[in-house]
C-alpha positions, 0 to 999 in steps of 0.5 A, a space after each residue: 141173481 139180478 145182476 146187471 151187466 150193462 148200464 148205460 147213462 144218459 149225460 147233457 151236461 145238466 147237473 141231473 145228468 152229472 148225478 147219473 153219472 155219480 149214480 152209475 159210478 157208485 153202481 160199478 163199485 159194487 158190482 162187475 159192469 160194463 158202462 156206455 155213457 150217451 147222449 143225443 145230438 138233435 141237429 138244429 137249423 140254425 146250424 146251417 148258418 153258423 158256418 165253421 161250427 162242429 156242434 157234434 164235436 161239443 157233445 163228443 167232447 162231453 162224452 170223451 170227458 165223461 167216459 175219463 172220470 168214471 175209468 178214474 173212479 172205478 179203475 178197470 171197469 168198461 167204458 164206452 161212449 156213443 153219440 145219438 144222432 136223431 130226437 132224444 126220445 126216439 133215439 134213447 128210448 130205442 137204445 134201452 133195448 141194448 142195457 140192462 139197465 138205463 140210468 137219465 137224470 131228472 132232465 129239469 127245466 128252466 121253469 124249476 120242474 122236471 123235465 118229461 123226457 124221463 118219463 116218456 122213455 121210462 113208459 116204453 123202454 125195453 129194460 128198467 130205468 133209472 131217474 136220479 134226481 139232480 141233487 142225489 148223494 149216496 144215503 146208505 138208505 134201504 131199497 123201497 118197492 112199492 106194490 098196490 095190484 092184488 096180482 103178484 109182481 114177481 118181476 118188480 120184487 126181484 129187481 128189487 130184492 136183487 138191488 137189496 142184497 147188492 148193497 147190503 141192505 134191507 128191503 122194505 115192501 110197501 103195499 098200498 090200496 085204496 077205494 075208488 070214491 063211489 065204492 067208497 059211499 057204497 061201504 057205509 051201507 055194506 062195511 063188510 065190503 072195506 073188510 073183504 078188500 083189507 083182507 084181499 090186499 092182506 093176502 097178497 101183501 103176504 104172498 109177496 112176503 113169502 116169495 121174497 123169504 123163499 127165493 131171496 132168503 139172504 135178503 132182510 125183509 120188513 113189511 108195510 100195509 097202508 091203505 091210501 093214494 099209493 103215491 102219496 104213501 111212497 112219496 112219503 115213505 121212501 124219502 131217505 131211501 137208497 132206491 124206489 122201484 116200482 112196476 109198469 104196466 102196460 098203458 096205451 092211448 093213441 098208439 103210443 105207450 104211458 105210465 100209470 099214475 103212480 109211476 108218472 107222479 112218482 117221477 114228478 115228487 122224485 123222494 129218492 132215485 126211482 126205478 121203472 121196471 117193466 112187467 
């Protein structure tokens, strides 16, 4: 169950980009992939003026590079490349509808933080997404799913159980909740109300338990209730983890899709690589 076959990865010559690409190179290991690394070519203006200057040809050979060492480190495996021409957001955020899986670094700029490009394709892409932070090295760690909704995410706990059995590994749930500040005030005069909740995230935290015993009973699975800002918690919580995955849902403002808060700040605090898996 849960095995990808595609994986594309994105590179821009970023030490972000190379950690997607080690990333990607310790996937192929595991399992049995097909690889497409890419990377966007945006025309710039300037080009118009520095006559005799192939700019496409500098990103081909990034690609043409890239797609020699993953064939060198994993002997046998498919790869291809394609160069995007167009704006990176459009032109990435269109091609997750051709993998399985699509694998970004956390595109950091000069300022020292994390650049904005994963998370807007990781709010509309058509496949989970991967955002590997640029100084990633394998850890050995268990794969983290977090959970805050009461709703069940069958979706979210398979890629998730999925990517635990890959690698051996146990699988450790986090289920987060917490009391918006004027439900809050209001408890101090109906405490029963804290005690309804609890026993309401209880419930689905268990529901969740059973799903992953009864459809993935290979898997080890450990359990975590706490109640706070969940990504605060799994911010905390999955340092030293081998992977994070967490759901999205569907957000909109004027037209164009967002992240939820959760996802978005996880993607900023990046405690390990993060997977958005769309629900």
């Amino acid at each position: 169950m849960n095995i990808v076959d595609r994986i594309m990865v994105v590179v821009d010559g970023t030490a972000s980009g190379e950690a997607a690409v080690r990333w990607t190179v310790e996937r192929a290991k595991a399992v049995p992939v097909s690889i497409e690394v890419t990377t966007v070519y945006v025309p710039m203006p300037s080009e118009s003026v520095l006559a005799g200057n192939d700019f496409r040809a500098v990103y081909a050979r990034l690609l043409e590079e890239t797609v020699g060492r993953i064939e060198s480190a994993v002997p046998g495996v498919a790869v291809t490349a394609a160069l995007r021409t167009g704006q990176s957001r459009t032109e990435l955020t269109t091609a997750t509808a051709e993998a399985d899986l699509f694998v970004i670094g956390t595109g950091s700029s000069e300022a020292g933080l994390y650049g904005v490009l994963p998370i807007r394709i990781a709010s509309a892409a058509h496949c989970p997404v991967v955002v590997v932070p640029a100084d990633w090295e394998p850890s050995g760690g268990v794969v983290m799913v977090g959970l805050e909704s009461t709703e069940q995410e069958p979706k979210v706990v398979d890629f998730a159980a999925g990517e635990a059995q890959r690698a051996n590994t146990e699988l450790t749930v986090v289920h987060s909740w917490s009391v918006p500040t004027l439900i809050a005030v209001a408890m101090f005069a109906h405490p029963g109300v804290w005690k309804s909740m609890l026993e309401l995230h209880s419930k689905s935290l268990a529901a969740t338990m059973d799903y992953v015993r009864r459809v993935w009973p290979d898997v080890d699975v450990h359990q975590r209730l706490k109640e706070g800002q969940a990504a605060r918690i799994l911010a905390e919580d999955a340092r030293g983890a081998a992977l994070l995955v967490v759901g999205r849902r569907e957000h909109t403002t004027m037209g164009d899709a967002i992240l939820g808060s959760t996802s978005h700040d996880l993607l900023i605090a990046m405690p390990c690589p993060v997977v958005v898996v769309p629900e």
